[in-house]
C-alpha positions in Angstrom: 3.6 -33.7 5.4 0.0 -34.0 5.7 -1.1 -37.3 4.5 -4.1 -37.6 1.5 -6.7 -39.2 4.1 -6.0 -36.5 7.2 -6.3 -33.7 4.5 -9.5 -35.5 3.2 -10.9 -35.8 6.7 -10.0 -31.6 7.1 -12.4 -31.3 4.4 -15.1 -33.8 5.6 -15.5 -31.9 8.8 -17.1 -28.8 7.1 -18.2 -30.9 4.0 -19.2 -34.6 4.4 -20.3 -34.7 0.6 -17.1 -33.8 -0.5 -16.1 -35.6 -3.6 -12.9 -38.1 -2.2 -12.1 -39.5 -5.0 -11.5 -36.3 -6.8 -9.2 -35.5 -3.9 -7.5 -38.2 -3.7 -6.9 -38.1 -7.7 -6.0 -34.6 -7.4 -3.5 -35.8 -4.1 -1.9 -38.7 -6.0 -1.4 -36.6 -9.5 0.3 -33.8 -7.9 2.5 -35.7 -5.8 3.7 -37.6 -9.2 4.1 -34.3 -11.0 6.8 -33.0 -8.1 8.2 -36.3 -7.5 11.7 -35.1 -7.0 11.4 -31.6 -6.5 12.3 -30.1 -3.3 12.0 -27.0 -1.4 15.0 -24.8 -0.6 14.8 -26.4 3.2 15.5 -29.9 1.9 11.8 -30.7 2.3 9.8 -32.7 -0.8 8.4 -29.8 -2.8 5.0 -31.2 -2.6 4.6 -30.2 0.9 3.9 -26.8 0.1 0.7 -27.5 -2.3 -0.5 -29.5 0.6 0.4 -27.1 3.4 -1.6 -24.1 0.9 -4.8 -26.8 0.7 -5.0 -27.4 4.8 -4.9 -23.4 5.1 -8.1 -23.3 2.6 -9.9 -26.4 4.5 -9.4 -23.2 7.4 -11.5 -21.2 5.2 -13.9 -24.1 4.6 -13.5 -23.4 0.8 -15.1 -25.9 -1.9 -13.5 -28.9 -3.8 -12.5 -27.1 -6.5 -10.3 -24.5 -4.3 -9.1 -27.0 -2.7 -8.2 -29.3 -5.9 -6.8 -26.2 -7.1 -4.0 -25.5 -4.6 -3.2 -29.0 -4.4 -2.1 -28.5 -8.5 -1.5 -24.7 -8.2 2.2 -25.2 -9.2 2.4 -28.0 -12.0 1.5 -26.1 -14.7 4.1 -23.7 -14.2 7.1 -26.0 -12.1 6.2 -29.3 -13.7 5.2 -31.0 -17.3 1.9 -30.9 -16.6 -0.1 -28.5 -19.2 -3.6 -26.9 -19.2 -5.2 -29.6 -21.0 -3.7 -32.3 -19.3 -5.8 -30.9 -15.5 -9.0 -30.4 -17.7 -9.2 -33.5 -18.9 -8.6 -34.9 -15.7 -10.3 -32.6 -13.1 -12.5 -30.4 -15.4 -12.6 -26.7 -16.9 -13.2 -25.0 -13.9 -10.1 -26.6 -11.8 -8.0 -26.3 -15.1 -9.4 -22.3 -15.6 -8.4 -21.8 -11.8 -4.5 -23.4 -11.4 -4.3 -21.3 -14.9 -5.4 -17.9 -13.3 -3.0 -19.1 -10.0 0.0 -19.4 -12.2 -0.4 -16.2 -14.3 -0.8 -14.5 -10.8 2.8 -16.0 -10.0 4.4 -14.8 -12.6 3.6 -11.2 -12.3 6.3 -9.5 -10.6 4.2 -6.9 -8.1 7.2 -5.4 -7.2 9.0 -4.2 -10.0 9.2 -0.8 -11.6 6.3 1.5 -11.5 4.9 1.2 -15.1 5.2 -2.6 -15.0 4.0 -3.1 -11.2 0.7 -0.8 -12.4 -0.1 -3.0 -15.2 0.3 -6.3 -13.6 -1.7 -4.6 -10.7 -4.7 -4.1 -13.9 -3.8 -8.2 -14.7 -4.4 -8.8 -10.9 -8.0 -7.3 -10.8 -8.6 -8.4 -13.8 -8.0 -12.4 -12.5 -10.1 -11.6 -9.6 -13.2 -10.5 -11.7 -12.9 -13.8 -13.3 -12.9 -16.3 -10.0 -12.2 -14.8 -7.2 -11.0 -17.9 -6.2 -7.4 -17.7 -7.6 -6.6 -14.8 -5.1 -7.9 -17.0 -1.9 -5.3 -19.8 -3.3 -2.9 -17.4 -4.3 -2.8 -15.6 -0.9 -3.1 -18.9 1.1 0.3 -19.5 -0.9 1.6 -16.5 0.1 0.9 -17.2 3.7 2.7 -20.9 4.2 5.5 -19.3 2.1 5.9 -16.6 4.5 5.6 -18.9 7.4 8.5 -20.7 5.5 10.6 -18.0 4.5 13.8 -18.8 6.7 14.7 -21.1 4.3 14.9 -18.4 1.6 18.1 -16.3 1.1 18.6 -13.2 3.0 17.9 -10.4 -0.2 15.0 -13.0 -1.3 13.5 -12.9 2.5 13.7 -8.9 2.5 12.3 -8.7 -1.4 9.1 -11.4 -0.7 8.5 -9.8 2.5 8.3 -6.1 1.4 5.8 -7.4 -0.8 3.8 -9.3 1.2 3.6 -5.5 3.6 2.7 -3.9 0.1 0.6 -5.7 -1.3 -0.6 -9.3 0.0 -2.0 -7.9 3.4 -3.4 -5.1 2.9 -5.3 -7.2 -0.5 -6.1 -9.7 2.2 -7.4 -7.0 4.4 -9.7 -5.4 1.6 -11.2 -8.7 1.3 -12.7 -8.8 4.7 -9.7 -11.7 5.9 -8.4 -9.7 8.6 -7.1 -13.0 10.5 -4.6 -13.4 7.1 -3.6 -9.4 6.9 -2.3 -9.7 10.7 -0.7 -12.6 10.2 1.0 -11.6 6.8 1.6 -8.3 8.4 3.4 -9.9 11.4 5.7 -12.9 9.6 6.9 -9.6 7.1 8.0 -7.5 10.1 9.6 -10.1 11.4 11.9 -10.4 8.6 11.4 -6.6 7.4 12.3 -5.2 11.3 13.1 -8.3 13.7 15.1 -5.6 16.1 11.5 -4.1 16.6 9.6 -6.8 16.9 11.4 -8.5 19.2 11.4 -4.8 21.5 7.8 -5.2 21.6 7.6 -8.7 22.5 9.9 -8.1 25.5 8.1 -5.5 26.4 4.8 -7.7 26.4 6.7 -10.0 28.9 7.5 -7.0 30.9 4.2 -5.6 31.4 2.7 -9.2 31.9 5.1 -9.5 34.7 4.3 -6.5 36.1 0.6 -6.3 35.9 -0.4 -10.3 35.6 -3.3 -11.8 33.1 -4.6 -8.6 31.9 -6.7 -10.4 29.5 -8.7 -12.6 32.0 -9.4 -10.3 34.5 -10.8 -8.4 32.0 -12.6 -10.9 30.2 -14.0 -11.9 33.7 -15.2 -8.6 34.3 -16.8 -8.3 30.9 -18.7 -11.6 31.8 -20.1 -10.6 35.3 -21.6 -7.5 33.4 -23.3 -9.7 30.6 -24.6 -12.1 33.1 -25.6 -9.0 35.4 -27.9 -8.3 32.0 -28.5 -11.9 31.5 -27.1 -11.9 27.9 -25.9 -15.0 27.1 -22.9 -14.4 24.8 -19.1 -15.8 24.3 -16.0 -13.2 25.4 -12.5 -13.7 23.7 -9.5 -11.4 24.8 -5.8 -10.9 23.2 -2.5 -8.9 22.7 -2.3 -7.0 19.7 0.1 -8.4 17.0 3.6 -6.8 17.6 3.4 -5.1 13.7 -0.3 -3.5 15.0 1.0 -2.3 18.0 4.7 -0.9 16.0 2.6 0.9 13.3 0.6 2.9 16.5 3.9 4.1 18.1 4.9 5.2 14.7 1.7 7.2 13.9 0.9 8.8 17.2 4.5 9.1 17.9 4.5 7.1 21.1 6.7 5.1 23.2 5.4 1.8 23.8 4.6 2.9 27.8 2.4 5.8 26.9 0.2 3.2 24.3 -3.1 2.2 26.0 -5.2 -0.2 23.6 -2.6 -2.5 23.1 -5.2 -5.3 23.8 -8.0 -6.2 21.7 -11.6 -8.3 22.7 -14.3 -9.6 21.2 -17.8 -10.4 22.2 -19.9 -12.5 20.0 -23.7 -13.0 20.8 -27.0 -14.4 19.2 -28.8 -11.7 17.5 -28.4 -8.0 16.0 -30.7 -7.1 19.4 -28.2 -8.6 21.7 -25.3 -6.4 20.1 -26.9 -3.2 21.2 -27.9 -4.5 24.9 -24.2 -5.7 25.2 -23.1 -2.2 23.9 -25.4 -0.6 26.5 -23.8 -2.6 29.3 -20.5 -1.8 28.7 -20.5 2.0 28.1 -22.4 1.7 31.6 -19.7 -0.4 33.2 -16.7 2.0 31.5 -16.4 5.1 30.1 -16.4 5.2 26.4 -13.4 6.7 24.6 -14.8 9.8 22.3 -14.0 9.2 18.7 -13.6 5.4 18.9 -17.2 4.1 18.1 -18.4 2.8 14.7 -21.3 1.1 13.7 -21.0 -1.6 11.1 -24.1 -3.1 11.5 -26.1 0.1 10.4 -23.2 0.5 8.1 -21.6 -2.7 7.1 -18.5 -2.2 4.5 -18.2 -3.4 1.1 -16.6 -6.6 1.8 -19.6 -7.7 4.1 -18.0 -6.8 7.1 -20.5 -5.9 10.1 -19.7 -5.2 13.9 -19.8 -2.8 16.6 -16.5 -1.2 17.6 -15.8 0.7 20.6 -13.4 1.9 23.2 -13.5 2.3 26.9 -11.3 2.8 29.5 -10.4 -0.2 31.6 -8.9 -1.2 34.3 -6.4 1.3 35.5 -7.7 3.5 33.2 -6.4 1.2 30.2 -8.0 1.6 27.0 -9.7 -1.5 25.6 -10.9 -1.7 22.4 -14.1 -3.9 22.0 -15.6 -5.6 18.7 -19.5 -6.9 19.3 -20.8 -9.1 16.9 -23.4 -11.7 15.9 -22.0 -15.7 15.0 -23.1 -14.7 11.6 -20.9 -11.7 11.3 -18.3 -13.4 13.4 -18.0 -16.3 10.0 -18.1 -12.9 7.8 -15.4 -11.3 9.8 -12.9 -14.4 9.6 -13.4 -15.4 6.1 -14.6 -12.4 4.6 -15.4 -12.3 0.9 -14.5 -16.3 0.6 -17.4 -16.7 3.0 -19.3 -16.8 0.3 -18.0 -20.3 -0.9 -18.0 -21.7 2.7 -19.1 -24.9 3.4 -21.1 -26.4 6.2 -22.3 -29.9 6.9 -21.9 -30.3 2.9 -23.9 -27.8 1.5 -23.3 -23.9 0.6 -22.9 -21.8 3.6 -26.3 -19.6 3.8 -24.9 -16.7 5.6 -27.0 -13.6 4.9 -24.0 -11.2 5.3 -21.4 -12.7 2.8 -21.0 -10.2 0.1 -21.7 -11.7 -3.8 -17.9 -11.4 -5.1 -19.0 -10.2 -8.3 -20.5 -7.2 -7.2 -17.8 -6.8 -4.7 -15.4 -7.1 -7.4 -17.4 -5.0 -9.4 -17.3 -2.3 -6.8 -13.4 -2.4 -6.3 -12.7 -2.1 -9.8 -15.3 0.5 -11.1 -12.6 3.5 -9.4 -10.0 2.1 -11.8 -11.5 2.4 -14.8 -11.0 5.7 -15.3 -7.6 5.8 -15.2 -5.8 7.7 -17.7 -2.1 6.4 -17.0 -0.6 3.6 -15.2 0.6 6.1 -12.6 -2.5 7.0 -11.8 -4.3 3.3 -11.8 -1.4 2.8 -9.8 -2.0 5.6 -7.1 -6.0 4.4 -7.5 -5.3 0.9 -6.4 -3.4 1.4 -3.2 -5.2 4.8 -2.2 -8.1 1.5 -2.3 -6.4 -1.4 -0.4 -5.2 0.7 2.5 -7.9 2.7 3.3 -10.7 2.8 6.2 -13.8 4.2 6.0 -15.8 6.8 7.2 -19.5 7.3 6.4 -21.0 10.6 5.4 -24.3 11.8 4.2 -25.9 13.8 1.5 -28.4 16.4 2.4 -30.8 14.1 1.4 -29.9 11.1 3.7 -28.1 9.2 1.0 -24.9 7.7 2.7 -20.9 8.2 0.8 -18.6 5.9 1.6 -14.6 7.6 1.9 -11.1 6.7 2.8 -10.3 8.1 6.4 -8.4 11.5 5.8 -10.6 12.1 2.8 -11.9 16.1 2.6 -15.2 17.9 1.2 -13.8 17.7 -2.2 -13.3 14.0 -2.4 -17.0 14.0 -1.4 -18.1 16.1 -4.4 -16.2 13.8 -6.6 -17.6 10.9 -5.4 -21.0 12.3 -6.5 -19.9 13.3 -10.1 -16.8 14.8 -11.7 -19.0 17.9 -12.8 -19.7 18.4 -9.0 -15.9 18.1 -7.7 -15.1 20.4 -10.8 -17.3 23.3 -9.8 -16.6 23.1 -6.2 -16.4 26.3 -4.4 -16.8 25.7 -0.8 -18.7 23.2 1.8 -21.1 23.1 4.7 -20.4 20.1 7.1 -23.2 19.8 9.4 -24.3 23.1 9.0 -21.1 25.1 8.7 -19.0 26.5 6.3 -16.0 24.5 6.4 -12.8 25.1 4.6 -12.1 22.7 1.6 -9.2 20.5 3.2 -11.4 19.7 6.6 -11.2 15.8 7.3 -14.3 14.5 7.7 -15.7 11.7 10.6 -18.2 9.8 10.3 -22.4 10.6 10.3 -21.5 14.0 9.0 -23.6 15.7 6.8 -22.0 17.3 3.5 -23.4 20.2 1.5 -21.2 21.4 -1.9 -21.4 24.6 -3.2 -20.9 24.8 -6.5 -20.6 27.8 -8.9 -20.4 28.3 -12.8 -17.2 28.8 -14.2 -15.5 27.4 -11.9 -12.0 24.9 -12.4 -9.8 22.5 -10.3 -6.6 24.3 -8.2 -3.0 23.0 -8.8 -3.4 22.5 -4.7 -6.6 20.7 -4.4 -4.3 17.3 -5.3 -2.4 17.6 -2.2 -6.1 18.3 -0.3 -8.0 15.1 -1.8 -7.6 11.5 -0.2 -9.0 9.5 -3.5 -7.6 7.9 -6.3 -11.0 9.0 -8.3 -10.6 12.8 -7.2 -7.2 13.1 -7.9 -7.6 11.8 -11.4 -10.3 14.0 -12.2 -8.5 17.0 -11.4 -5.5 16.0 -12.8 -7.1 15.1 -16.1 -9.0 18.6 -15.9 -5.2 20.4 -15.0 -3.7 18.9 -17.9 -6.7 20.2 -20.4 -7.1 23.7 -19.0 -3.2 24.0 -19.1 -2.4 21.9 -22.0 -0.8 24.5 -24.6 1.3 25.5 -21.7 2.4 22.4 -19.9 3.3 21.4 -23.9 5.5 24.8 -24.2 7.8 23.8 -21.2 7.6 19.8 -22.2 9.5 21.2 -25.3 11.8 23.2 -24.0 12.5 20.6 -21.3 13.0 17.9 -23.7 15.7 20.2 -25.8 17.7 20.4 -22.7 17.8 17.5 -21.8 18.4 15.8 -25.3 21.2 18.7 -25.8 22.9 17.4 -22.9 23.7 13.9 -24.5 24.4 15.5 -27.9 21.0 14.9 -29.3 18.1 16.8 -30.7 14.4 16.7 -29.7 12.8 16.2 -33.0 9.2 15.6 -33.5 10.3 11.8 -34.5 12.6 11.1 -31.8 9.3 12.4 -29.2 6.2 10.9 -31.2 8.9 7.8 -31.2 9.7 7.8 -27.4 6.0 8.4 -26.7 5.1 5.1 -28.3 7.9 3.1 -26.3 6.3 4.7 -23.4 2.7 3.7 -24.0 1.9 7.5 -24.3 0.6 7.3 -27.5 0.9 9.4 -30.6 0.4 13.6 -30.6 1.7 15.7 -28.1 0.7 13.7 -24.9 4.4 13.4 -24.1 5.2 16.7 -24.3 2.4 17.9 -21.7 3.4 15.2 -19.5 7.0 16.7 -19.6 5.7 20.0 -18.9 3.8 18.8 -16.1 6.2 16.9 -14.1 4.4 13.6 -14.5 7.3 12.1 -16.9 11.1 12.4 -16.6 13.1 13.7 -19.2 15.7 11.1 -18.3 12.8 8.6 -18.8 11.9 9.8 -22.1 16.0 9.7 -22.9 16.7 6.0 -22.0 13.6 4.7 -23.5 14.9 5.9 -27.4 18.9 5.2 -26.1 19.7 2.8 -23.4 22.9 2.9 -24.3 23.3 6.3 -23.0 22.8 5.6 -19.6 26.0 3.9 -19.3 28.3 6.9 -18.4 31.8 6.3 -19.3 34.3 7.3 -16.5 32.0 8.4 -14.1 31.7 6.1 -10.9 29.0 3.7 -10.6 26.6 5.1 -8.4 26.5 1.6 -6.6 30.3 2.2 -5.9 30.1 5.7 -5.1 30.7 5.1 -1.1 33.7 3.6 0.5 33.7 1.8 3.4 30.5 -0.7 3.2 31.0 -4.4 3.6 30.8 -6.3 0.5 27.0 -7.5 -0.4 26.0 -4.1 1.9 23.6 -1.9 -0.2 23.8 2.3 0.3 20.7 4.2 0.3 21.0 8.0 0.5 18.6 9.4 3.6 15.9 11.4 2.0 15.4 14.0 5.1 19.1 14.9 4.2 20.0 14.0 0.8 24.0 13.4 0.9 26.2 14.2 -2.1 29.7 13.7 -2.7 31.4 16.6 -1.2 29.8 16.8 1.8 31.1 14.3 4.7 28.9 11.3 5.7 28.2 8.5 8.1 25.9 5.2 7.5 23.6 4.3 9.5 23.1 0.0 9.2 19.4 -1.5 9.6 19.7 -5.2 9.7 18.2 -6.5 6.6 18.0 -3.5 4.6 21.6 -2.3 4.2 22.9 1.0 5.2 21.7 4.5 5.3 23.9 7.3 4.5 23.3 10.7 6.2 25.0 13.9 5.8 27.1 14.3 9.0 25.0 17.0 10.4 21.8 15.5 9.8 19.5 16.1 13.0 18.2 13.1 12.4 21.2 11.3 13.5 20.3 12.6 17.1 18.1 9.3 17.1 21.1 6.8 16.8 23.1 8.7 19.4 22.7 5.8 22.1 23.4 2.9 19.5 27.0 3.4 18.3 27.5 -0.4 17.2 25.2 1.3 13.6 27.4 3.5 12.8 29.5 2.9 10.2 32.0 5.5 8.9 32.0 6.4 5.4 33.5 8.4 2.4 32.3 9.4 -1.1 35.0 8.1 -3.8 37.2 10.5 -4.9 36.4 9.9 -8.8 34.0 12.0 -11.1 30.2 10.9 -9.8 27.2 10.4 -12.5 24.8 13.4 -11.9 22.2 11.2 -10.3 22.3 12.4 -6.3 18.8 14.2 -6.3 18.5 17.5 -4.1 15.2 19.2 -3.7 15.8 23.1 -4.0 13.1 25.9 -3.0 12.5 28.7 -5.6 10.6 31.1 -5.2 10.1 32.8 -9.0 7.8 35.8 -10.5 4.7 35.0 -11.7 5.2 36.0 -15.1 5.1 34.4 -18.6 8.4 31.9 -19.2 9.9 32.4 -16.1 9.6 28.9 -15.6 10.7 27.8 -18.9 13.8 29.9 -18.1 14.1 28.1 -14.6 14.0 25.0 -16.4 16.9 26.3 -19.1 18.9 27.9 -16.5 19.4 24.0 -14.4 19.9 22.1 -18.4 22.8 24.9 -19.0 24.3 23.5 -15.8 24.3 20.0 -17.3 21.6 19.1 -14.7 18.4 16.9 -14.8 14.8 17.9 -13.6 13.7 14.7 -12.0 10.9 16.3 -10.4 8.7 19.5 -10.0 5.8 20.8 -7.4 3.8 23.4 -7.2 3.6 24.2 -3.5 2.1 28.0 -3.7 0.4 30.1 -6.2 0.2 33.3 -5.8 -1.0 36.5 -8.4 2.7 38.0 -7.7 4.7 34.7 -7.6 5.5 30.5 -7.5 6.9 28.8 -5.0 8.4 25.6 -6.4 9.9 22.5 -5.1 12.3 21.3 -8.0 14.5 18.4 -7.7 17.8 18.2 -9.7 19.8 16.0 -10.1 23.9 16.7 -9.7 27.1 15.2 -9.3 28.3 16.6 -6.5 28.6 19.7 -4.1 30.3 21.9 -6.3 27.6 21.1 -9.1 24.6 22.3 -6.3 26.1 25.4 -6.0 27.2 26.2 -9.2 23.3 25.2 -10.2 21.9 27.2 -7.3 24.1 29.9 -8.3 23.1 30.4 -12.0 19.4 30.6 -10.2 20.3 33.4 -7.9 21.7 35.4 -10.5 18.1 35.5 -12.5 16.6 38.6 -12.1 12.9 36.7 -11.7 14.0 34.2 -8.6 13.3 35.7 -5.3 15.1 33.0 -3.6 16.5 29.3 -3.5 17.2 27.2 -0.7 18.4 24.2 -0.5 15.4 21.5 1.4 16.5 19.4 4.1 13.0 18.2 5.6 13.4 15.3 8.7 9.7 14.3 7.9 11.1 12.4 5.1 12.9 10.2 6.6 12.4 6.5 5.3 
């Protein structure tokens, strides 16, 4: 463990007027506090608080931050209290281990309702101090580095959070250095099959080829000097996870990957970034596509640089980030730049972003939010985008998520604007509504009078804000309709336990619900944003237990005790139909329908399959099946639809529009059943209603998990 006077001296390089006696105060009272606690590795407890201090002293962070994670535990794991740390260390230490401990007890995982709101708690802590996030995810980090120690389902749970959450937060905050490293220590536990693969194959090709990275490096320095820019060249390796998550989106093997190695060039002023550009794209051939300007451009988190990529030795693709020493800080420490420390004063870097307006920025999309599904959808549509720049016809520039369309554009402008949308010009050009746009284009909207949001323009946007507005404007244009079918959906589905749907038992379940009072939860029924099984457990729990029917977490034979099923999604297995598991190590055991194509994968790895059976007893209906209907466009056909499936004594978990036409729908519906028989005693019943075209059963292999 890092001793009081080496951690004091970790702060004294950045800040000589840092206050020691504080910190050793601060050392001394936290060691006291988990005297006799211990880690699940045997270690002394106290470790960890010291471990999560060192890794802000990386960050150059202030004394309170660093004060802060040294007592970031004892409120919650100790006796100490709230008033006991601000009479000691002051109202500021004591308001930030108090915002550090709420954070830590908000379980970011759990169901969607509850994970939305504490995501609301979570921005709400960093609009206070944005502080308690840099402690909070420095404490995710050394407990990630740790996590071997943890149990196996606690490693898997912790780390799928840290890939949900903690990185990609880390990542919106400009920390880049902590979303890789997060990133990497999760697959690791999430995938270790996979990351080791590419690690081997790293040792392969260095074997093969040599020191890639210096000869490049080299030949990146003879051009500068040829220029006589005087400027410092760093070269690496991708992290494993960065390179993984390419092969899975282009759909490459790791062979046919080019820019698997990453440099950086960091130089004196803005001027020198352009000359150093100018010498490279005359050295190599720049890759089309794969330039951005952050300088002219910078992001919201203060993040400026020049990215490009050329074509390297051998024709391999090299990705190159030019920047100033200034933007370099920016770049590694992102919005906690802003408390940086240097030779014991505050850190005047022009490009470190003010975290309140940052903050300010972040949240202002969330405010709108109607629901928690939606704030929900808001805040990761947020965290894991990139950015493309666009720009108004009169020069003004609009910031987007990569993959977001003409429509998103007229929503970023105003609601009224995204409402009224009837087509767009992109540099010129009438452009249909779902074109992607790059960056530096410029975006006209054409708007007419009269004019409402389409059903289909949710599957078209890329933003949180956009898809709220039109969702919001959906459910008032439709209202007195999407109520109708609510109703008649909530009849079935109460009838089916032997209940009715009375105005009471609704206006009752919408209060458990946090829907409100009125009819809210009945339009939200009709419009597929609220289960009717949902709405049924919230008023009787009890219910849900269903007598004689197997446990759906015993429903397959054949597993290893502690292994956990999950049904494939690209097939969607039921009882009746035979079956075959498919392990992942970590994460339990796939079950496939045994003519799944997507089984063609595992065809060269037999030690994963494992052969199973559904149990022979009555099964819960809770196996979800997506079926394709197509139905006349005529008034209650749907509501018949919905009858039709309650009759059958099945549940709507889900419905889409996926075409509209003035003829006809075509729906994706998914019901829930027992078994085999029940699907095609359900798709049956459909077949024989005069007003459905067709059904089909949907097995799709681009769901696959």
């Amino acid at each position: 463990m890092i001793d009081v006077e080496d951690l004091i001296a970790l702060v004294r390089n950045y800040n000589p007027k840092t206050n020691v006696e504080m910190l050793r105060e601060a050392y001394a009272y936290g060691r006291e506090m988990h005297s006799g606690q211990t880690r699940q590795s045997g270690e002394e407890y106290f470790t960890h608080p010291v471990e999560v201090a060192a890794i802000l002293t990386e960050q150059r962070l202030d004394d309170a931050s660093i004060i802060t994670a040294l007592l970031h535990d004892t409120i919650e794991d100790t006796r100490s209290t709230y008033g006991d740390i601000s009479n000691r260390f002051g109202n500021e230490v004591a308001e930030l281990v108090d915002g550090v401990t709420k954070l830590t007890n908000l379980q970011l995982s759990s169901s969607e309702t509850k994970q939305a709101e504490n995501f609301r708690k979570l921005f709400m802590a960093m609009s206070k101090d944005l502080r308690v996030i840099l402690v909070k995810l420095a404490d995710r980090l050394h407990n990630m580095r740790t996590i071997k120690s943890m149990k196996p389902e606690k490693q898997v749970q912790k780390a799928r959070e840290t890939m949900d959450i903690f990185a990609p937060l880390a990542g919106r905050m400009g920390m880049q250095w902590m979303r890789e490293e997060l990133e990497d220590l999760a697959f690791r536990v999430l995938n270790p099959d996979g990351r080791n693969s590419i690690i081997r194959r790293f040792i392969t090709l260095q074997r093969e080829t040599g020191d890639v990275v210096k000869r490049i490096t080299d030949d990146i320095q003879t051009e500068l000097g040829a220029e006589s820019i005087t400027a410092d060249v760093f070269g690496r390796a991708k992290k494993p996870y960065s390179i993984w998550r390419k092969m899975e989106e282009k759909g490459q093997s790791f062979s046919r990957l080019s820019d698997i190695y990453g440099f950086r060039i960091i130089c004196e002023s803005d001027g020198d970034c352009y000359r150093v550009l100018g010498a490279i794209h005359r050295r190599w051939r720049s890759v089309p596509g794969r330039f951005k300007d952050y300088i002219s451009q910078p992001k919201s988190n203060g993040y400026r640089s020049i990215h490009t990529t050329v074509s390297g030795r051998d024709g391999k693709r090299v990705e190159i980030q030019i920047r100033t020493r200034q933007m370099h800080e920016v770049a590694e420490s992102g919005v906690a730049a802003h408390w940086s420390y240097r030779d014991g004063v505050r850190a005047q870097n022009p490009f470190a972003v003010d975290p309140a307006r940052w903050i300010a920025q972040l949240t202002e999309r969330f405010e709108a939010a109607e629901d928690h599904g939606e704030f929900l959808e808001n805040v990761k549509l947020e965290m894991y985008s990139d950015k493309v720049f666009c720009f108004t016809p009169k020069g003004e520039v609009v910031k987007l998520p990569k993959g977001a369309t003409p429509l998103d554009f007229a929503y970023s402008i105003h609601t009224r604007i995204g409402d009224s949308c009837v087509g767009a010009k992109v540099d010129g050009v009438r452009v249909p509504l779902w074109t992607r746009l790059k960056n530096g284009q410029s975006v006209v909207i054409l708007t007419a009078e009269g004019q409402r949001p389409q059903a289909a323009w949710i599957e078209i946007v890329a933003t949180g804000r956009a898809k709220g507005a039109i969702r919001k404007s959906l459910r008032e244009e439709n209202r007195e309709r999407y109520i109708k079918l609510g109703r008649e959906l909530a009849r079935v589905g109460f009838e089916h336990i032997g209940k009715k749907a009375t105005d009471k038992a609704l206006s009752t379940a919408s209060k458990q619900m946090g829907l409100g009072e009125g009819e809210e939860l009945l339009a939200r029924l009709g419009s597929a944003e609220v289960n009717v099984r949902d709405v049924v457990r919230a008023l009787y729990p009890e219910l849900d237990v269903r007598g004689d029917e197997v446990d759906a977490k015993s429903a397959v034979l054949g597993l290893d005790a502690g292994e956990q099923p999950h049904r494939a999604q690209c097939c969607q297995p039921c009882p009746g139909e035979r079956i075959v598991g498919i392990s992942y190590r970590g994460q339990g055991v796939l079950i496939h329908a045994i003519d799944c194509a997507a089984l063609e994968e595992f065809e060269d790895q037999p030690d994963r399959w494992i052969d199973l059976q559904w149990h022979s007893g009555q099964h819960a209906a809770v196996h979800a099946v997506s079926l394709a209907v197509t139905i006349s466009n005529d008034a209650g056909v749907l509501g018949r639809i919905c009858t039709l499936i309650g009759e059958q004594k099945a549940n709507i978990s889900d419905l889409k529009f996926r075409d509209r036409k003035p003829d006809f729908y075509r729906i994706i519906i998914d019901v829930e059943l027992r078994d085999l028989e029940h699907l095609h005693a359900v798709m049956l019943a459909l077949e024989a209603e005069s007003d459905v075209a067709r059904v089909r059963r949907i097995r799709d292999l681009d769901r696959r998990p």
